[in-house]
MIKE-496608 format. One line per 5 residues: number of its first residue (from 1); their letters; for each residue x, y, z of C-alpha. Coordinates in steps of 0.2 Angstrom, whole numbers. Layout:
# MIKE-496608
NUM) a) X,Y,Z  ...
END
This chain:
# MIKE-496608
1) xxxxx) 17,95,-85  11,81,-74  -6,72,-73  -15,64,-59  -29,55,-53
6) xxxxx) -35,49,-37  -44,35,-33  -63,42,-21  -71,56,-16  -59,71,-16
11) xxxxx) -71,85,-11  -62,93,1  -68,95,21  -81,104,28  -78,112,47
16) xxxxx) -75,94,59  -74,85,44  -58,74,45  -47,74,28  -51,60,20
21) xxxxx) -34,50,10  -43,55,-7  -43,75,-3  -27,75,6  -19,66,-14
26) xxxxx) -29,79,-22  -24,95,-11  -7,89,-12  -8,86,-31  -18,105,-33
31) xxxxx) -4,114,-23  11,105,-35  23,120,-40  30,120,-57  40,113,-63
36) xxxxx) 31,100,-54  15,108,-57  -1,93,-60  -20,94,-69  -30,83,-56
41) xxxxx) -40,72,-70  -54,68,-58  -70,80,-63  -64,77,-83  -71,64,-96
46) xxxxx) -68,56,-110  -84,54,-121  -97,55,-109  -89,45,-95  -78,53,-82
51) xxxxx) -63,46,-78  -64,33,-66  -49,22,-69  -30,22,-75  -36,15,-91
56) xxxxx) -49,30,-94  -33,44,-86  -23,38,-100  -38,39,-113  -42,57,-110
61) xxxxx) -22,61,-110  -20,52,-127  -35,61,-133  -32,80,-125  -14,79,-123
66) xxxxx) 1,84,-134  15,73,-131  25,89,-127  15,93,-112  16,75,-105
71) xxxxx) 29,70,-91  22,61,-78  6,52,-73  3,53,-53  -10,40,-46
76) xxxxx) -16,40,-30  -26,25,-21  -27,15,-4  -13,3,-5  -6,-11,4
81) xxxxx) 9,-22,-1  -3,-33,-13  -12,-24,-20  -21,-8,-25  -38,-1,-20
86) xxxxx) -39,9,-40  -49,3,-55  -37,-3,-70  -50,-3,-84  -66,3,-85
91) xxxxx) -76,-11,-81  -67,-16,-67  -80,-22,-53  -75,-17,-35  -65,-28,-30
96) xxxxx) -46,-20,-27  -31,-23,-39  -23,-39,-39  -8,-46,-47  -20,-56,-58
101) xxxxx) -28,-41,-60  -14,-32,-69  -11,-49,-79  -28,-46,-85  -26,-29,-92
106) xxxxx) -11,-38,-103  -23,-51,-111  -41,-47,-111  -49,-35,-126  -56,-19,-119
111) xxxxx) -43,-18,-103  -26,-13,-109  -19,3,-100  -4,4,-110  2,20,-109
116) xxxxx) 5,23,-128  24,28,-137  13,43,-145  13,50,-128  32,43,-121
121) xxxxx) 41,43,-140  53,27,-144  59,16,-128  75,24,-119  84,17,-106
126) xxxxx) 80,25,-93  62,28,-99  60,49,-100  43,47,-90  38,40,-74
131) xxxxx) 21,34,-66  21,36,-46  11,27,-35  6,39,-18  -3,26,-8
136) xxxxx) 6,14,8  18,-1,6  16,-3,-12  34,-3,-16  37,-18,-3
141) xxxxx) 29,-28,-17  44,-28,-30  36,-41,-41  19,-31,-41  25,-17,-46
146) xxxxx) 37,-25,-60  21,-31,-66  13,-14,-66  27,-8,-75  25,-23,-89
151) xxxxx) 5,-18,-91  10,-1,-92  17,-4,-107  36,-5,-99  43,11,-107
156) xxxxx) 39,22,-90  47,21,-72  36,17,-59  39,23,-41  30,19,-25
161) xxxxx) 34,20,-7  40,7,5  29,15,18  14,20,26  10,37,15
166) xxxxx) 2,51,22  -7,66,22  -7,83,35  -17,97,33  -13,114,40
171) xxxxx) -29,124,33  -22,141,28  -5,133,27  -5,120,13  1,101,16
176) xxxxx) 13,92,23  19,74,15  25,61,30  27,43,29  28,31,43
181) xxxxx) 37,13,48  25,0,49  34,-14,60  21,-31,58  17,-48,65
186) xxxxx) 9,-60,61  -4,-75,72  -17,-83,67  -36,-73,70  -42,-81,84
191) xxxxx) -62,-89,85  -73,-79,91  -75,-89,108  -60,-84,113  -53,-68,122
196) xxxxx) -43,-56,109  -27,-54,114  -21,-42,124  -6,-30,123  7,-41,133
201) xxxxx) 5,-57,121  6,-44,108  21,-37,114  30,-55,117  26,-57,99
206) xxxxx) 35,-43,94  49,-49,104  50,-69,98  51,-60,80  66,-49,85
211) xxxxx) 75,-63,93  74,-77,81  90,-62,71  104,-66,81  111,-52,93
216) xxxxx) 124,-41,85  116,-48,67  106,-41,55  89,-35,59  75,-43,54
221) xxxxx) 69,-34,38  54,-23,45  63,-18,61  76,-7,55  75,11,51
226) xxxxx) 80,21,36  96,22,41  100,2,41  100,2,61  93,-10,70
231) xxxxx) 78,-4,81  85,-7,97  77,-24,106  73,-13,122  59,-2,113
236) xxxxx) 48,-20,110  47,-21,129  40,-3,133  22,-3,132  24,17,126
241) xxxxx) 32,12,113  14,3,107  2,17,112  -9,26,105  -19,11,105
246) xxxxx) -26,8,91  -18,20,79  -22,39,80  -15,56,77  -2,65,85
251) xxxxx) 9,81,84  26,80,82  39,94,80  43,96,61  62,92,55
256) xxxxx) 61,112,44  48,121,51  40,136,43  49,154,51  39,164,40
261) xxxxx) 28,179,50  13,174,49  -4,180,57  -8,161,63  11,161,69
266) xxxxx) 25,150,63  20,133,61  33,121,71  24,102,72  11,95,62
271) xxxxx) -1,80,66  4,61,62  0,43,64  6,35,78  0,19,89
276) xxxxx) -5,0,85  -16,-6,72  -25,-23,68  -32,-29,53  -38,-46,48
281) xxxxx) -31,-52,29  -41,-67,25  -42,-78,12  -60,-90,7  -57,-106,-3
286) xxxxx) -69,-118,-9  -61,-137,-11  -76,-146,-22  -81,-162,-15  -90,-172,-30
291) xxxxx) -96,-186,-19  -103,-183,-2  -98,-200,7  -83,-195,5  -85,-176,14
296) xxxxx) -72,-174,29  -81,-171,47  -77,-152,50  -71,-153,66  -55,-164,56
301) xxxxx) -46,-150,55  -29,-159,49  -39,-170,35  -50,-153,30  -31,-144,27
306) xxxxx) -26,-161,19  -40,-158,5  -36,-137,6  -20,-141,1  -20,-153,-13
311) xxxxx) -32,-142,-20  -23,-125,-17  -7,-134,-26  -21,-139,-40  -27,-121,-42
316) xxxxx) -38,-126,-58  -43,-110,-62  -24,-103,-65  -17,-120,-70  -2,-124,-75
321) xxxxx) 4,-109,-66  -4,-111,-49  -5,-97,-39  2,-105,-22  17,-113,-29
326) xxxxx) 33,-103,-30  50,-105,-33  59,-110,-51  44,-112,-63  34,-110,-50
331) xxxxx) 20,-92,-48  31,-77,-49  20,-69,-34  13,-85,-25  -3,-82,-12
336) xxxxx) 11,-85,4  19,-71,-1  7,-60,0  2,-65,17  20,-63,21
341) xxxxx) 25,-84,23  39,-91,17  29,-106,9  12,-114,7  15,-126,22
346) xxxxx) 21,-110,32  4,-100,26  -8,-114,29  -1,-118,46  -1,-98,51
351) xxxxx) -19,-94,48  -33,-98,58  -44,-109,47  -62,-113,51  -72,-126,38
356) xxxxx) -90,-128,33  -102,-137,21  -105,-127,4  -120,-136,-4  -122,-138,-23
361) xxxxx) -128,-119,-32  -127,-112,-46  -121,-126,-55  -107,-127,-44  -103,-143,-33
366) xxxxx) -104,-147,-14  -88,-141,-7  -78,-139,10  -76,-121,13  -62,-114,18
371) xxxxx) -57,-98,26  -41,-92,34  -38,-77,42  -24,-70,50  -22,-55,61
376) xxxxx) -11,-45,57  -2,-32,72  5,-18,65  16,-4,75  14,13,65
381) xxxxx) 28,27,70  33,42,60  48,42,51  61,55,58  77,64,55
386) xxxxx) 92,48,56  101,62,64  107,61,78  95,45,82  82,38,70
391) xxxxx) 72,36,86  56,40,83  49,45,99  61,59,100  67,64,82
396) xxxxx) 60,76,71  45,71,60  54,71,40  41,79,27  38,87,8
401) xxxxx) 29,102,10  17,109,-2  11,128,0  -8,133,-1  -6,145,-18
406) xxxxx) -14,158,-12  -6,162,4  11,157,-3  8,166,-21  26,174,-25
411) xxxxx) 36,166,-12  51,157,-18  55,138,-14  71,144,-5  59,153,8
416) xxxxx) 51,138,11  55,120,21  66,113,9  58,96,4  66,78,15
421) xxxxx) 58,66,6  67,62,-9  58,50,-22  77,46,-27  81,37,-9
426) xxxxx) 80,19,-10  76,16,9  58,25,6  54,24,-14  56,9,-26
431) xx) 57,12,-42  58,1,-58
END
């Protein structure tokens, strides 16, 4: 038996109510047939809480559970590749998973999430159980999830996808599991006085990033498909290639379509994310300035970086062990990876930065502050059947179907799509 937990609100939708992530996980999870069969842990407690965390999941398996009827532990949560929208530990505030937060969880009383060897039995290699991640990109963040793995208690696999994760509902149907490339850039966010860019610039982005791999070489990382080929350098000049603009649903013809009679019909496409979509990653740092004669004028924008930097490099709160220093003895996850630069220089010179006076509170200095932000363009597009092309604007849309119970009650697997999405393949799962 599997367990599983999502992360939000999982009622399901009401007539022109769009499927929210958290319902589609929890359908999806619902309709799970043995022997991959999964009890949905939201709605149970453990005391007189309800579970609300992976902390308080594992609780109520510990507690309810015999180690027999354990296998796996599904979570599912918003994710990007840094970090995780679910609460670790009980107490947990808001604010998403980081990588710190998961070293937390391995050194502070009251928020372990060990997963104990009561439940796994004696370490084996490799471990007998598996914790999977349903949420996007996690699995492009290899040293996140290692840590993941090392708070779990490092005696269970943990898989999560390279991509963008999603959810279809066909009501009366069941559910159908897609996931998508996410092809990104990155420019520094522009001030609010000036124009936001428009498509062109975008695209030329695009383009400066595709040509700095040399023709007939390697692909950049992010602009190949599953199959290693290199998206072809004419598709960054087509503005179709861009559109739905920003990202939005479309129907796309299924790679095993359902051939069952049916009194809604056979079911041939199914709705997926398609277009351009911008976010704005950002990062607020504060660079105390004991004395005030020597505060730097604001609009110094290369002295304000100079006292940014030194600080960053400082990082007093994590010291030694500074969170924006890599390489050998350096942080294993530093702050310029996760906003996808090679280094700190790279990171600081990337981001648009705007500066302001912080006056003393709180007990807390006067301080320069500091906020980068960085806009981030990402082309979502469906990943397809590699054969005969990858192509996504004319392949077939690749997809794990799971059958509403009741409709489907007696029908044998072999009478429906057979699933294309194996957890197994490394170009769309990690697993450690």
């Amino acid at each position: 038996m599997d367990w599983g937990f999502v992360d939000g609100d999982i009622r399901r939708p009401k007539k022109k109510e769009k499927m929210t992530f958290a319902a589609g996980v929890a359908i999806q999870l619902s309709f799970m047939r043995a022997p991959n069969q999964v009890t949905v842990l939201n709605g149970k407690k453990v005391g007189k809480r309800a579970v609300a965390s992976v902390q308080s999941s594992i609780q109520y398996i510990t507690d309810n559970v015999k180690p027999v009827d354990f296998r796996n532990l599904i979570l599912g949560s918003h994710a990007n590749d840094a970090s995780l929208r679910m609460k670790m530990f009980n107490s947990q505030g808001d604010e998403k998973t980081s990588f710190e937060t998961l070293q937390k969880t391995q050194t502070e009383p009251g928020k372990s999430i060990v997963i104990p060897t009561t439940l796994t039995g004696p370490p084996q290699n490799p471990p007998a159980h598996a914790v999977r991640i349903i949420g996007c990109n996690l699995g492009k963040a290899t040293v996140f999830v290692q840590e993941l793995k090392k708070a779990l208690g490092n005696n269970v696999r943990v898989i999560a996808p390279k991509h963008f994760d999603g959810v279809s509902w066909g009501k009366g149907y069941g559910l159908w599991e897609f996931l998508c490339y996410e092809f990104s850039v990155y420019l520094p966010k522009l001030p609010k006085t000036k124009k936001p860019r428009e498509l062109p610039e975008i695209m030329a982005e695009f383009q400066r990033v595709v040509a700095a791999s040399p023709p007939g070489g390697p692909a950049p990382a992010p602009f190949q498909f599953i199959d290693g080929s290199r998206v072809p350098d004419a598709y960054w000049k087509d503005e179709n290639w861009y559109k739905p603009d920003p990202v939005g649903d479309v129907t796309m013809d299924l790679a095993a379509p359902i051939k069952l009679a049916a009194p809604l019909g056979p079911v041939t496409t199914v709705g997926v994310r398609r277009g351009l979509d911008l976010e704005f990653p950002k990062i607020s740092w504060p660079v105390p300035i004991p004395d005030p004669t020597k505060f730097p004028k604001l609009d110094d924008k290369a002295k304000c970086l100079e006292l940014l930097r030194a600080d960053m490099i400082l990082d007093k709160k994590y010291a030694p062990k500074s969170r924006f220093v890599g390489g050998t003895g350096g942080h294993p996850y530093p702050m310029f990876t996760r906003f996808n630069y090679a280094d700190l220089d790279k990171m600081l010179a990337g981001l648009g930065w705007t500066f302001s006076r912080e006056e003393p509170h709180d007990g807390l200095p006067l301080a320069l502050r500091c906020v980068g932000e960085q806009a981030a363009y990402t082309l979502i597009l469906p990943i397809t059947d590699p054969a005969p092309t990858p192509d996504p604007k004319v392949g077939k849309v690749l997809t794990n179907f799971h059958p509403d119970p009741k409709r489907f009650a007696g029908v044998p697997d072999s009478k429906l799509p057979p699933p294309a999405l194996s957890l197994d393949d490394p170009a769309l799962y990690l697993t450690v």
